[in-house]
PyMOL Python script that loads the backbone (N, CA, C, O; Angstrom):
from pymol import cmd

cmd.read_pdbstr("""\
ATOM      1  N   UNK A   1       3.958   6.632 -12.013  1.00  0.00           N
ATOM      2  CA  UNK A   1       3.028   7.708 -11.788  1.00  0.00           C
ATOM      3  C   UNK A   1       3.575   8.708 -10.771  1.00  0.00           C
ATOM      4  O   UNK A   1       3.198   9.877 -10.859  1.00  0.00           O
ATOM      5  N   UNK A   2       4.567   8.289  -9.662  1.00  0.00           N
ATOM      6  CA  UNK A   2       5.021   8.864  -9.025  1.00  0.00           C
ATOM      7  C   UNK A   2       5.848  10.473  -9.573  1.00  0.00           C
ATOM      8  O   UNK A   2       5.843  11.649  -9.208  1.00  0.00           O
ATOM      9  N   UNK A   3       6.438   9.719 -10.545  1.00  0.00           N
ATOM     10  CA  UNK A   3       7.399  10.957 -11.156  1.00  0.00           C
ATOM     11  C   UNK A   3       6.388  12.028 -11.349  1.00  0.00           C
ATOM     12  O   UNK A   3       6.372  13.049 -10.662  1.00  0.00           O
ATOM     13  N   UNK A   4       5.490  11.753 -12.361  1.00  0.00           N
ATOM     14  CA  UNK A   4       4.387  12.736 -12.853  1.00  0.00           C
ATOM     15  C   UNK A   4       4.077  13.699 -11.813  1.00  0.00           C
ATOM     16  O   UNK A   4       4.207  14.874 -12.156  1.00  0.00           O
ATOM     17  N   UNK A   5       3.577  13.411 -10.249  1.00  0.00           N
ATOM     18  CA  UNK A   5       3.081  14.149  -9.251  1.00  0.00           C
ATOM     19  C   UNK A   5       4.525  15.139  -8.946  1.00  0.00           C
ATOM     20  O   UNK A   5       4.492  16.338  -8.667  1.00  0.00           O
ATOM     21  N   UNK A   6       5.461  14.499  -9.050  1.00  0.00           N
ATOM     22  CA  UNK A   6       7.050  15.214  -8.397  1.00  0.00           C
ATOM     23  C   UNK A   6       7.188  16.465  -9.562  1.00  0.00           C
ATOM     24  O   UNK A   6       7.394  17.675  -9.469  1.00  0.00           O
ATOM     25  N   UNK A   7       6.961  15.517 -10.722  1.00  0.00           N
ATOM     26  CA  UNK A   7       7.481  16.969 -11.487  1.00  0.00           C
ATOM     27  C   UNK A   7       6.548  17.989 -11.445  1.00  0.00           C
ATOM     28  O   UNK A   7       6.907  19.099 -11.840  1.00  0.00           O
ATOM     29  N   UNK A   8       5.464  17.834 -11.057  1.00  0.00           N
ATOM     30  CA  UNK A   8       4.261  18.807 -11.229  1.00  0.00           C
ATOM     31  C   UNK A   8       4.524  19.715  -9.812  1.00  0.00           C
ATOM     32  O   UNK A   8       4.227  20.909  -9.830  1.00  0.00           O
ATOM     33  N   UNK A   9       5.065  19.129  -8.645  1.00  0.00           N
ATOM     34  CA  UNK A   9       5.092  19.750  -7.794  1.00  0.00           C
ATOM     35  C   UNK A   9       6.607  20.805  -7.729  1.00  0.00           C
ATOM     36  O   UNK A   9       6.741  21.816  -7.040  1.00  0.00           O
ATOM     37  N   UNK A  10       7.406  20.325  -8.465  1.00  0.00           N
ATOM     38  CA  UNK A  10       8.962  20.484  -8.367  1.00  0.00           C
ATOM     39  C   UNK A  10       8.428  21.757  -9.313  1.00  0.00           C
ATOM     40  O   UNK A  10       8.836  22.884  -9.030  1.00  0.00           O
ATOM     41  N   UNK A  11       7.573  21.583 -10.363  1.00  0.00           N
ATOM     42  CA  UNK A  11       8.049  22.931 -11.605  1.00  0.00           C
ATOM     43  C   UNK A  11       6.921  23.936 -11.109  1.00  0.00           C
ATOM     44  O   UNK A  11       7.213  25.112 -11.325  1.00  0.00           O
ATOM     45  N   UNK A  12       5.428  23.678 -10.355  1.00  0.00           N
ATOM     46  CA  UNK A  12       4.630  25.072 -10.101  1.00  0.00           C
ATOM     47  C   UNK A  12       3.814  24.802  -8.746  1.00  0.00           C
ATOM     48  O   UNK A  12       3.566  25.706  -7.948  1.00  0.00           O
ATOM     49  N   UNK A  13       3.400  23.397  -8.557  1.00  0.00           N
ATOM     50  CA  UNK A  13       2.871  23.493  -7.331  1.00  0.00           C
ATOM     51  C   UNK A  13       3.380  23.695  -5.832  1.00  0.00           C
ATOM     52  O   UNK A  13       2.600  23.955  -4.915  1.00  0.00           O
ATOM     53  N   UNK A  14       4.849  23.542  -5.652  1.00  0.00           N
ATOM     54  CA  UNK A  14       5.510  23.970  -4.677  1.00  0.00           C
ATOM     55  C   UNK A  14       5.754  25.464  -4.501  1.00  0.00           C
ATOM     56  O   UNK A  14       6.505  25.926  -3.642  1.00  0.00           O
ATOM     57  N   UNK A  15       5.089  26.154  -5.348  1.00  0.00           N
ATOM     58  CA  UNK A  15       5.711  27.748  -5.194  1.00  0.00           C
ATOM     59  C   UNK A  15       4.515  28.037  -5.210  1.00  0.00           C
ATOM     60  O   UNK A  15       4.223  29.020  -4.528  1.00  0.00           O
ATOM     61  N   UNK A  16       3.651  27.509  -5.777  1.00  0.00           N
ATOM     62  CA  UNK A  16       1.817  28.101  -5.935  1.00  0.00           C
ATOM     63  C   UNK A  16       1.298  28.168  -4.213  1.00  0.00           C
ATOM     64  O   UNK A  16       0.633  29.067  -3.698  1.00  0.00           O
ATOM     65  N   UNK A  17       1.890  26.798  -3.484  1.00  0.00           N
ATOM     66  CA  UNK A  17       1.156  26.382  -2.260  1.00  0.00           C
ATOM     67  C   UNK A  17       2.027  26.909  -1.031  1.00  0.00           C
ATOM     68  O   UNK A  17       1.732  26.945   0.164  1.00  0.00           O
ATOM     69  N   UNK A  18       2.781  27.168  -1.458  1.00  0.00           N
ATOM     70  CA  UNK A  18       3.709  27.165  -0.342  1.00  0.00           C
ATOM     71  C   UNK A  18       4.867  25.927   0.788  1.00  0.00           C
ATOM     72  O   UNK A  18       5.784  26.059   1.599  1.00  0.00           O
ATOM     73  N   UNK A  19       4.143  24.888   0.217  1.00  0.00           N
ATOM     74  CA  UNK A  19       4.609  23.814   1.210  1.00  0.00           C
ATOM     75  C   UNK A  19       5.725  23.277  -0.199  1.00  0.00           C
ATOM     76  O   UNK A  19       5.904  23.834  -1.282  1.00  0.00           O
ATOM     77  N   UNK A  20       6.430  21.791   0.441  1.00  0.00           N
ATOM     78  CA  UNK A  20       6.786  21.086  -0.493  1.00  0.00           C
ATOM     79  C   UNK A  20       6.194  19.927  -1.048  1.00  0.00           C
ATOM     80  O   UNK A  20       6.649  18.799  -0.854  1.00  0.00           O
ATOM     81  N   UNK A  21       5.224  20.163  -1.710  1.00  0.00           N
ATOM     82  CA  UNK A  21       3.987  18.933  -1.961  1.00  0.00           C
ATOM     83  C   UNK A  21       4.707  17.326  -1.902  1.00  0.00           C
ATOM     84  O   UNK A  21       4.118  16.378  -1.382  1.00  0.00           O
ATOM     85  N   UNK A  22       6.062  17.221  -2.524  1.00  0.00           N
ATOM     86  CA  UNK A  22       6.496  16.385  -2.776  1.00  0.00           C
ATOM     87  C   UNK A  22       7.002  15.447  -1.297  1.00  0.00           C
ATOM     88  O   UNK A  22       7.814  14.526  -1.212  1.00  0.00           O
ATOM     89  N   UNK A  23       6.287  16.009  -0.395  1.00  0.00           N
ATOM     90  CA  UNK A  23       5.933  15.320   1.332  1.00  0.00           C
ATOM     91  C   UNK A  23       4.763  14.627   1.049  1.00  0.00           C
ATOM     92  O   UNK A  23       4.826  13.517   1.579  1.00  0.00           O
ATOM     93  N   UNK A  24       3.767  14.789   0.470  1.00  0.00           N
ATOM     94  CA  UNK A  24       2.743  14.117   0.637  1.00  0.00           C
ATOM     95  C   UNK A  24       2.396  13.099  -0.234  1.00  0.00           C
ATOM     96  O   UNK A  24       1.265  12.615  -0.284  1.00  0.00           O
ATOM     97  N   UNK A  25       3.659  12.638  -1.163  1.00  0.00           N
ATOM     98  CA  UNK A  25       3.060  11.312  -2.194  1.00  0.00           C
ATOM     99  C   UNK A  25       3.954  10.432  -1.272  1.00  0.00           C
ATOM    100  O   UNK A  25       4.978  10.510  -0.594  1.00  0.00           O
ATOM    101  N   UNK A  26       2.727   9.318  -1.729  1.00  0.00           N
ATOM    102  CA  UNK A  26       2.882   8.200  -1.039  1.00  0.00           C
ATOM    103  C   UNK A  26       3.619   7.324  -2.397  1.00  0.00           C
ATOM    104  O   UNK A  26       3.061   7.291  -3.493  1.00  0.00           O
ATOM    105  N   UNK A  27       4.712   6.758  -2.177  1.00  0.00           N
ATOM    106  CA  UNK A  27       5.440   6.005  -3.239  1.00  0.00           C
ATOM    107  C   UNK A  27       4.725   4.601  -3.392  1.00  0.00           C
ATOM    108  O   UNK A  27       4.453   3.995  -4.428  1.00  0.00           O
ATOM    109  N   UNK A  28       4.500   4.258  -2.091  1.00  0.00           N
ATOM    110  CA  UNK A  28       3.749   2.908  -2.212  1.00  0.00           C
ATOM    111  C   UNK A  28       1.983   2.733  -2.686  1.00  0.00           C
ATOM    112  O   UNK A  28       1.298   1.715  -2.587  1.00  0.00           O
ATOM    113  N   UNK A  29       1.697   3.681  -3.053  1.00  0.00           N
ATOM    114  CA  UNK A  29       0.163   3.632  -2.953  1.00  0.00           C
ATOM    115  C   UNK A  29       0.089   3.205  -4.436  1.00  0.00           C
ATOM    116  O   UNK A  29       0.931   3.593  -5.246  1.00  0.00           O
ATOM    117  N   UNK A  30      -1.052   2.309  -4.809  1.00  0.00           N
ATOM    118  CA  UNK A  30      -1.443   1.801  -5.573  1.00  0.00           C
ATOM    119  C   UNK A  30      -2.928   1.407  -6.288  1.00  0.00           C
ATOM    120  O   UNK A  30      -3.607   0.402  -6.072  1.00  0.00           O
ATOM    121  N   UNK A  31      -3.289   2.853  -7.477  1.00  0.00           N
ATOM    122  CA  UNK A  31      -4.242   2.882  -7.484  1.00  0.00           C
ATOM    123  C   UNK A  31      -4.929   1.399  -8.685  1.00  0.00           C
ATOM    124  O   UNK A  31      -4.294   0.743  -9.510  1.00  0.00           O
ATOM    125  N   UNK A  32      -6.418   1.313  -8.299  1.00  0.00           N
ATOM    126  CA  UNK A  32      -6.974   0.512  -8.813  1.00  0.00           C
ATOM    127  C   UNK A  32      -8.403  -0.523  -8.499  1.00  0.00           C
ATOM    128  O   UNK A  32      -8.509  -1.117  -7.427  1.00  0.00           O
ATOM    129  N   UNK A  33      -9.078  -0.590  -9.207  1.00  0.00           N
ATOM    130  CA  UNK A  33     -10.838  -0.905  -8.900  1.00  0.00           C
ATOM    131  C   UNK A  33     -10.344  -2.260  -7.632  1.00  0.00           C
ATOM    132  O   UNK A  33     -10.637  -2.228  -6.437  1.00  0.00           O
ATOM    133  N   UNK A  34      -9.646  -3.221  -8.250  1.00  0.00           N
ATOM    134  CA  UNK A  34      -9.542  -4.069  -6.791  1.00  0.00           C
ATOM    135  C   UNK A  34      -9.749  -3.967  -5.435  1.00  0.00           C
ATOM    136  O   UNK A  34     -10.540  -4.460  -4.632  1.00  0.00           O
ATOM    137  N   UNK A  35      -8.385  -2.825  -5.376  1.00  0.00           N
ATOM    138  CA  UNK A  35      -7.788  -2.029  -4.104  1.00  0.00           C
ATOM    139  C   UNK A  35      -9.366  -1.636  -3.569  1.00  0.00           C
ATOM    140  O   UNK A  35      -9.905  -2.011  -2.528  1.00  0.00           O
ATOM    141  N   UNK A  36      -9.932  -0.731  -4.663  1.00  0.00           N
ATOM    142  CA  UNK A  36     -11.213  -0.563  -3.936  1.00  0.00           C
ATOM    143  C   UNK A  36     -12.229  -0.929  -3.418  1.00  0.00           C
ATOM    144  O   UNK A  36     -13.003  -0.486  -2.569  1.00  0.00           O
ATOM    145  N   UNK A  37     -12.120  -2.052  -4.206  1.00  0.00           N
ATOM    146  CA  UNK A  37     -13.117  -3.322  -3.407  1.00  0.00           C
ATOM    147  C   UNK A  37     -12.926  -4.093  -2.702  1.00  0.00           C
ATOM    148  O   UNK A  37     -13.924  -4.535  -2.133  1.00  0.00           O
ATOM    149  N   UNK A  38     -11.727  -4.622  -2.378  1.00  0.00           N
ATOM    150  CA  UNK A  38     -11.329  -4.472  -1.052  1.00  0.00           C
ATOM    151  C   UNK A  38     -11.390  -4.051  -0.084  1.00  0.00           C
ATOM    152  O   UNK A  38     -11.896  -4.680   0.844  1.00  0.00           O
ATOM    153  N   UNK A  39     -10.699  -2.346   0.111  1.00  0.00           N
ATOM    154  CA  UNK A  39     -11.331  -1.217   1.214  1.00  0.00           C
ATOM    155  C   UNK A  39     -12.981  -1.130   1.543  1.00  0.00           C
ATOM    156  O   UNK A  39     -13.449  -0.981   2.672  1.00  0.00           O
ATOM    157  N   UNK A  40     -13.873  -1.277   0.103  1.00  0.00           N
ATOM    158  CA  UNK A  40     -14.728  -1.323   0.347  1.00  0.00           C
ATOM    159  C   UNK A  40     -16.091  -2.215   1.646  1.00  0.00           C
ATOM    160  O   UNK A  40     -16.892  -1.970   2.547  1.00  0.00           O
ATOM    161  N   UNK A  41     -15.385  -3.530   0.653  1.00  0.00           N
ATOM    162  CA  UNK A  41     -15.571  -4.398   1.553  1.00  0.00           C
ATOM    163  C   UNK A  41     -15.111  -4.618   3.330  1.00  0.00           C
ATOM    164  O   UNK A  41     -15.748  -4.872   4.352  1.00  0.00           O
ATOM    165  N   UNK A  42     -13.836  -4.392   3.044  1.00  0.00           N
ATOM    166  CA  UNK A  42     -13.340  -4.038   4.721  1.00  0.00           C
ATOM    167  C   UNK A  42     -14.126  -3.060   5.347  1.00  0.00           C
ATOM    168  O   UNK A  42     -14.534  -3.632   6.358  1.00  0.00           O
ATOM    169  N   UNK A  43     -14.579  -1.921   5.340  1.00  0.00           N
ATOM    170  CA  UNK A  43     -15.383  -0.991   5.869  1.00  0.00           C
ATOM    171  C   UNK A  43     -16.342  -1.271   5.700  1.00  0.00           C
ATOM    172  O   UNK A  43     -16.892  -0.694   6.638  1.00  0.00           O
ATOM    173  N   UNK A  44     -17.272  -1.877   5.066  1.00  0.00           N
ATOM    174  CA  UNK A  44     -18.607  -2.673   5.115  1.00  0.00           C
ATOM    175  C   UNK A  44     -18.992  -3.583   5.757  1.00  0.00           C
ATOM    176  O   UNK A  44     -20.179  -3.877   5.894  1.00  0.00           O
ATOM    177  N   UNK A  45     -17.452  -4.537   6.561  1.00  0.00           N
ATOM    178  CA  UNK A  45     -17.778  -5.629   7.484  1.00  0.00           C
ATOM    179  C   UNK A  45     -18.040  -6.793   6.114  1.00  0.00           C
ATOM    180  O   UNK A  45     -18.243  -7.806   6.784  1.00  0.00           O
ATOM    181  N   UNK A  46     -18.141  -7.189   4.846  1.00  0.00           N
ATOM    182  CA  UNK A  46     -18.666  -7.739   4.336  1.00  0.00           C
ATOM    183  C   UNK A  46     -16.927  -8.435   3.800  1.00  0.00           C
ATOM    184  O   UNK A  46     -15.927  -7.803   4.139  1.00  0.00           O
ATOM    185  N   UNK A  47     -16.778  -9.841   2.912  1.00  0.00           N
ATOM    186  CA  UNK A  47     -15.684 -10.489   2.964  1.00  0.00           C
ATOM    187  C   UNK A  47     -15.800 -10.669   1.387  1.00  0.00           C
ATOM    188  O   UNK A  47     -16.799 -10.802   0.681  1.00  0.00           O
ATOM    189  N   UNK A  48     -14.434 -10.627   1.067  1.00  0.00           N
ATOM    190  CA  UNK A  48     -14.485 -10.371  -0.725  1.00  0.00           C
ATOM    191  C   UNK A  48     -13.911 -11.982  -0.916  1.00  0.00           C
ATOM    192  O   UNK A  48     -13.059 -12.273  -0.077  1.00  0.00           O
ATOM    193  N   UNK A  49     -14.241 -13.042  -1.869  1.00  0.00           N
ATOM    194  CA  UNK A  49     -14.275 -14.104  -2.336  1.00  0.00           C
ATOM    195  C   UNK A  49     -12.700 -14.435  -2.649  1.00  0.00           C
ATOM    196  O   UNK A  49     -12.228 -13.720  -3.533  1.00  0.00           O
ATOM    197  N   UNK A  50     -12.005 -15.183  -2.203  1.00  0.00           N
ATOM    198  CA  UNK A  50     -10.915 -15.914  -2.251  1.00  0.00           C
ATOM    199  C   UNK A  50     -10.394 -16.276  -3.662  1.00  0.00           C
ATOM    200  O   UNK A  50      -9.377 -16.959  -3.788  1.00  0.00           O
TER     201      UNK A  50
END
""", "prot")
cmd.dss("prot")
cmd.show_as("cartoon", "prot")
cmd.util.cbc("prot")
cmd.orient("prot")
C-alpha cells in the first residue's frame, strides 16, 4: 500500500502541496479493525481478551 501513496505523491501531490508528502508515510503502519480495537480499548482503560 505504501507504493500507492508514493506514487500518488511523486506524480501530483508533491507539486499540488508544496511539501514532499512522501515524509509523511509511515512504512510501518498497519491498517486494520484489530489494530483498532486495540487502540480502542487502550484509550478506554478497558482490556481486550487474550
Amino acid at each position: 500500500m505504501v507504493h500507492f501513496h508514493l506514487k500518488n505523491a511523486q506524480s501530483w501531490g508533491n507539486e499540488r502541496t508544496g511539501a514532499d508528502l512522501a515524509a509523511q508515510i509511515d512504512p510501518g503502519f498497519v491498517l486494520g479493525e484489530h489494530v483498532l480495537g486495540e487502540n480502542v480499548a487502550a484509550l478506554s482503560g478497558a482490556t481486550t481478551p487474550a
